[in-house]
C-alpha positions in Angstrom: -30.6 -1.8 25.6 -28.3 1.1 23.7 -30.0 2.5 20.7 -29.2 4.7 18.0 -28.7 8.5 18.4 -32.2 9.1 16.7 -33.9 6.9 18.8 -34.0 4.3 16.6 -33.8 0.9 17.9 -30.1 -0.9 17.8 -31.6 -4.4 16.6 -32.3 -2.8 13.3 -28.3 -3.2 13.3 -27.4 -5.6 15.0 -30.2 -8.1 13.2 -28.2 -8.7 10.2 -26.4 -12.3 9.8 -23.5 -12.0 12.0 -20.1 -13.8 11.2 -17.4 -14.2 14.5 -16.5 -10.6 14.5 -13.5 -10.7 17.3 -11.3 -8.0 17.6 -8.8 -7.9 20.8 -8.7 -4.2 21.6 -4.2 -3.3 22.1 -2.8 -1.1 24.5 -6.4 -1.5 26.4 -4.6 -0.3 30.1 -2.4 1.9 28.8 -5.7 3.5 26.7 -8.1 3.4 29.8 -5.7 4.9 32.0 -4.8 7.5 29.8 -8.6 9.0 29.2 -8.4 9.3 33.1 -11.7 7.4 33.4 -13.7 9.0 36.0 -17.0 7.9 37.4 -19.8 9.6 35.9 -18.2 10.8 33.4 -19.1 10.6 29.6 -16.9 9.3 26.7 -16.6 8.7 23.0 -15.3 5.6 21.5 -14.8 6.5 18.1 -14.0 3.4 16.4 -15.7 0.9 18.9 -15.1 -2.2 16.4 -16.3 -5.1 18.6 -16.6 -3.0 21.9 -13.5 -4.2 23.9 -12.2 -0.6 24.5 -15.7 0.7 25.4 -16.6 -2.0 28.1 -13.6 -1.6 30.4 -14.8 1.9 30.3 -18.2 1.4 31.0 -17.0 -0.6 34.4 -16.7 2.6 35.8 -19.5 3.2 37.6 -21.5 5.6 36.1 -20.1 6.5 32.9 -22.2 7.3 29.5 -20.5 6.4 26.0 -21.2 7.0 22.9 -20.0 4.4 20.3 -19.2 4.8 16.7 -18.4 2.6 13.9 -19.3 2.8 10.0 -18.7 -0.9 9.7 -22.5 -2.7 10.5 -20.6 -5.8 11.6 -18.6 -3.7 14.1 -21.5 -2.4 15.6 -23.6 -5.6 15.4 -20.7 -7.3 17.6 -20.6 -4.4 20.0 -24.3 -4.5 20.2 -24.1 -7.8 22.1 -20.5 -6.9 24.0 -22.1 -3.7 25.6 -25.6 -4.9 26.2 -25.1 -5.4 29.7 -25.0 -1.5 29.9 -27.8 -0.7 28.1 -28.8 2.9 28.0 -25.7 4.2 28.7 -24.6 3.3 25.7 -25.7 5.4 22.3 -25.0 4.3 18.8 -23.8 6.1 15.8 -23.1 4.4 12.2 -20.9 6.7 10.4 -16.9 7.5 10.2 -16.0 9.1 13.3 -14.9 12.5 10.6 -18.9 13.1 9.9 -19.8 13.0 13.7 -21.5 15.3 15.1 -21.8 15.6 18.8 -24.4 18.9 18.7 -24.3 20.2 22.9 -22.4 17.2 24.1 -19.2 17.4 25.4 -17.0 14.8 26.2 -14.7 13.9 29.0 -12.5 11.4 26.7 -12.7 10.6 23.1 -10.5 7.2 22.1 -10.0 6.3 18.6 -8.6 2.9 17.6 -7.4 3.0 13.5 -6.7 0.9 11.1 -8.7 -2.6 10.4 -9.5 -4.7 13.4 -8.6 -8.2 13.0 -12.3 -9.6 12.7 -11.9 -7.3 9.3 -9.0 -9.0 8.3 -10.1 -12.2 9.6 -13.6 -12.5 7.8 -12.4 -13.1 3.8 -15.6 -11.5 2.3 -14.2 -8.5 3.5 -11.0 -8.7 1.3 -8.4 -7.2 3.4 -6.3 -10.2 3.5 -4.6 -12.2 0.8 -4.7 -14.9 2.9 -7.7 -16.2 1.9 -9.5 -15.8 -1.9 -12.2 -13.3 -2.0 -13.1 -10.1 -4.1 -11.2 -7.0 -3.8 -13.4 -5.4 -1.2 -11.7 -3.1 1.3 -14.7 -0.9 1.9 -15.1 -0.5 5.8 -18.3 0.8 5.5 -19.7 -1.1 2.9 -23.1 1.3 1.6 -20.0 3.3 0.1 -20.0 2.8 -3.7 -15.7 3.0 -4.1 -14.0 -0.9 -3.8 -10.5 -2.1 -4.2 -11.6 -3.5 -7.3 -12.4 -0.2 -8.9 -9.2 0.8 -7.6 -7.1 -1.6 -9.0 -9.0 -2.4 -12.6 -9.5 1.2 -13.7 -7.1 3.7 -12.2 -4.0 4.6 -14.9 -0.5 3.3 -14.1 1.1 6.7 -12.9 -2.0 7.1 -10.3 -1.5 3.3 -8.7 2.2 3.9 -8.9 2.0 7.5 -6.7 -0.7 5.7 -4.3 1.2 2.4 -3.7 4.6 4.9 -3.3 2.9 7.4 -0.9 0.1 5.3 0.8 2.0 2.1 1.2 5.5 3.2 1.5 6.4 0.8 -1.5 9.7 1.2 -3.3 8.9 -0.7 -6.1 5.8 1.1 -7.0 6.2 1.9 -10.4 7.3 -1.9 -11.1 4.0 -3.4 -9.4 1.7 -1.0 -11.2 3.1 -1.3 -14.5 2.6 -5.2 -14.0 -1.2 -4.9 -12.6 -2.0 -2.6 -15.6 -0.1 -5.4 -17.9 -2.5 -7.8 -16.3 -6.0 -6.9 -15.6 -8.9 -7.3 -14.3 -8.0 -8.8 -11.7 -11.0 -10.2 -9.5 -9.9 -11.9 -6.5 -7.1 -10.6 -3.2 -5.4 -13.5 -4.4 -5.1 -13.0 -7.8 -3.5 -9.5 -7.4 -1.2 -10.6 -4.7 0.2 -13.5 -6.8 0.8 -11.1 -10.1 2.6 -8.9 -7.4 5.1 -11.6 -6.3 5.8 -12.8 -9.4 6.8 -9.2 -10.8 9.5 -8.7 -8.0 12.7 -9.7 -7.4 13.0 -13.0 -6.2 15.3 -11.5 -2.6 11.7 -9.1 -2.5 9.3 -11.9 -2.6 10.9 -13.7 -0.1 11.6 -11.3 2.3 10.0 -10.2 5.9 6.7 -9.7 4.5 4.7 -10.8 1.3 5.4 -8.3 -1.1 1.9 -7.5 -1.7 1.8 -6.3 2.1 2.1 -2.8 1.5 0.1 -2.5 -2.1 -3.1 -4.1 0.1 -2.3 -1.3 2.9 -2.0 1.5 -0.1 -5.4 0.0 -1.7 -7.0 0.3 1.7 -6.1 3.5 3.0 -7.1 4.9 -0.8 -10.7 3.3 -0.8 -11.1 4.4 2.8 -9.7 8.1 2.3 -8.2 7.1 6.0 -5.7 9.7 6.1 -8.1 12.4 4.9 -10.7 11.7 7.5 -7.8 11.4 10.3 -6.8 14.9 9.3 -10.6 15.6 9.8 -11.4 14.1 12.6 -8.3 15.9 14.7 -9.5 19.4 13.2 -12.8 18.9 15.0 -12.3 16.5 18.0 -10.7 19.0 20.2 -14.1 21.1 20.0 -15.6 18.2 21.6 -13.9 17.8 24.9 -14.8 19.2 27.9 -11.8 21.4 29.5 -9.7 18.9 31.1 -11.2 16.0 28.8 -8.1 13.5 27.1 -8.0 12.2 24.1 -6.0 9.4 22.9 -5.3 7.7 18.9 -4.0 4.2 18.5 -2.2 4.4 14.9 -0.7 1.2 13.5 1.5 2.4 10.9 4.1 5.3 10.4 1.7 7.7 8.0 -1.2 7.5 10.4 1.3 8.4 14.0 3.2 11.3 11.6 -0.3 13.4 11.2 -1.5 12.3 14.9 1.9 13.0 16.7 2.3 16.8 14.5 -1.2 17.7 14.7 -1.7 17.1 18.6 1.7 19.3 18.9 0.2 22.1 16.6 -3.5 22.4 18.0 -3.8 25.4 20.3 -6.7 23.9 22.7 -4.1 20.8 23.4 -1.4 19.7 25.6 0.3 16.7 24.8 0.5 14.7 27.7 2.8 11.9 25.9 5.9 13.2 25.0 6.7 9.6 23.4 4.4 7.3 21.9 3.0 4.2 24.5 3.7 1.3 22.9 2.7 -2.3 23.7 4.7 -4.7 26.3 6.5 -7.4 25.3 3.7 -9.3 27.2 0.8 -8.4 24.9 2.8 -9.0 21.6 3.3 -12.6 22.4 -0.4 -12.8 23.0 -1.7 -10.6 20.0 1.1 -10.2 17.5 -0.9 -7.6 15.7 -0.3 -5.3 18.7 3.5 -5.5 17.5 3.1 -1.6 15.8 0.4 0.1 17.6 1.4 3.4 19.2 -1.1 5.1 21.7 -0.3 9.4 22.0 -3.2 11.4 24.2 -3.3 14.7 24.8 -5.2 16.6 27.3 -7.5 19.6 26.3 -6.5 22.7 28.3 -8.6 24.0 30.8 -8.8 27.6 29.5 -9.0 26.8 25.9 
């Protein structure tokens, strides 16, 4: 069976009550292929979620992996998915940012961002509006920050500038002048109701809800997503063994900007995708989520 990096047993994990945590891993060929999996070699899935990626590269033969996730569902889930392979597998609860692989190197490092669907799917987590439930966010959930914090206690000016910069959201000021107006707000519901009702009535009927992009703000704040992207590419190079690939998976247009400009600027890297991979038409009829997932790898150089 896998275990922890410091020995310690992955049941201690993977005991806790377990709701359905099923996430369908996107771009999963075009991912594989990318890192080049080689037999024998040894890789880093950085955000395993429920293992999907981290399987089809443990078919070949060989291979070692080590799997990350802060969220103790995630890695619950991928307990069971990867138990087949047993040693070869080693576990790390943490964000992928903090990692620290001491001597190791790695021949490909895959990181998948964003919320997986089991995330959005289980409402206790409160990523969704979908379903009532408090204003969570937290994927790894010993952190002390919430939505909720977020949302009942920051001034108008500073949920205005995050839901503008962090969400992309044109009517920013609007929709934080109207939560201030009425909190506490408890629930995902609540807050996306009080959002609708503030907008214009072409808004709240458009495309999307119009709380989309305040619940994508709110969790890329209580997350510090960006900021630990920006981390994680600083260091992840270092990790790679000359030759080694890594590829990201981003899902929305802030996440792909600092992955697509920071592969191009480090020094050790080639970018072997001079456009972003994106999914087949095939795979967005079965997994609509896939719809704005880009995959960009680059290649570390053999004399860096």
């Amino acid at each position: 069976m896998g275990s922890f990096e410091d020995g310690t047993e992955l049941e201690l994990a993977a005991g806790v009550d377990e709701p359905a945590f099923v996430h369908v891993p996107v771009l999963l060929t075009e991912a594989i292929a990318g890192l080049a999996v080689q037999p024998g070699g040894c890789y880093l899935d950085a955000t395993v979620g429920g293992g999907g990626h981290s399987q089809h590269i443990l078919a070949t033969p060989d291979t070692q992996l080590v799997a990350i996730d802060q969220d103790e569902q995630a890695l619950a889930a991928a307990a069971e998915t990867l138990r087949p392979w047993g040693d070869r597998v080693t576990f790390w609860r943490g964000n992928f940012s903090e990692y620290d692989p001491g001597d190791r190197r790695f021949d490909g490092i895959l990181a998948d961002l964003g919320v997986s669907s089991a995330q959005f799917d289980i409402p206790e987590r409160g990523f969704s509006f979908r379903h009532a439930a408090a204003l969570d966010m937290r994927m790894d959930q010993r952190q002390e920050l919430t939505a909720a914090e977020v949302i009942n206690t920051w001034d108008e000016q500073a949920l205005a500038n995050a839901f503008y910069h962090y969400g992309e959201e044109r009517l920013s000021r609007r929709i934080a002048r109207r939560i201030v107006e009425d909190r506490p707000f408890e629930t995902t519901t609540e807050l996306a109701e009080a959002i609708a009702r503030c907008v214009p009535r072409a808004y709240r009927y458009g495309r999307i809800h119009p709380a989309t992009r305040v619940f994508q703000a709110l969790r890329i704040v209580v997350n510090r997503e960006l900021e630990v992207l920006e981390r994680f590419l600083a260091r992840s190079p270092q990790w790679l063994k000359p030759g080694g690939r890594l590829g990201i998976i981003s899902f929305h247009s802030l996440e792909d900007r600092i992955v697509k400009h920071r592969l191009r600027e480090i020094p050790e890297l080639k970018v072997l995708t001079k456009k972003p991979i994106i999914p087949t038409e095939e795979e967005c009829d079965r997994n609509p989520r896939a719809r704005s997932a880009k995959l960009r790898i680059a290649e570390r150089k053999s004399d860096a």
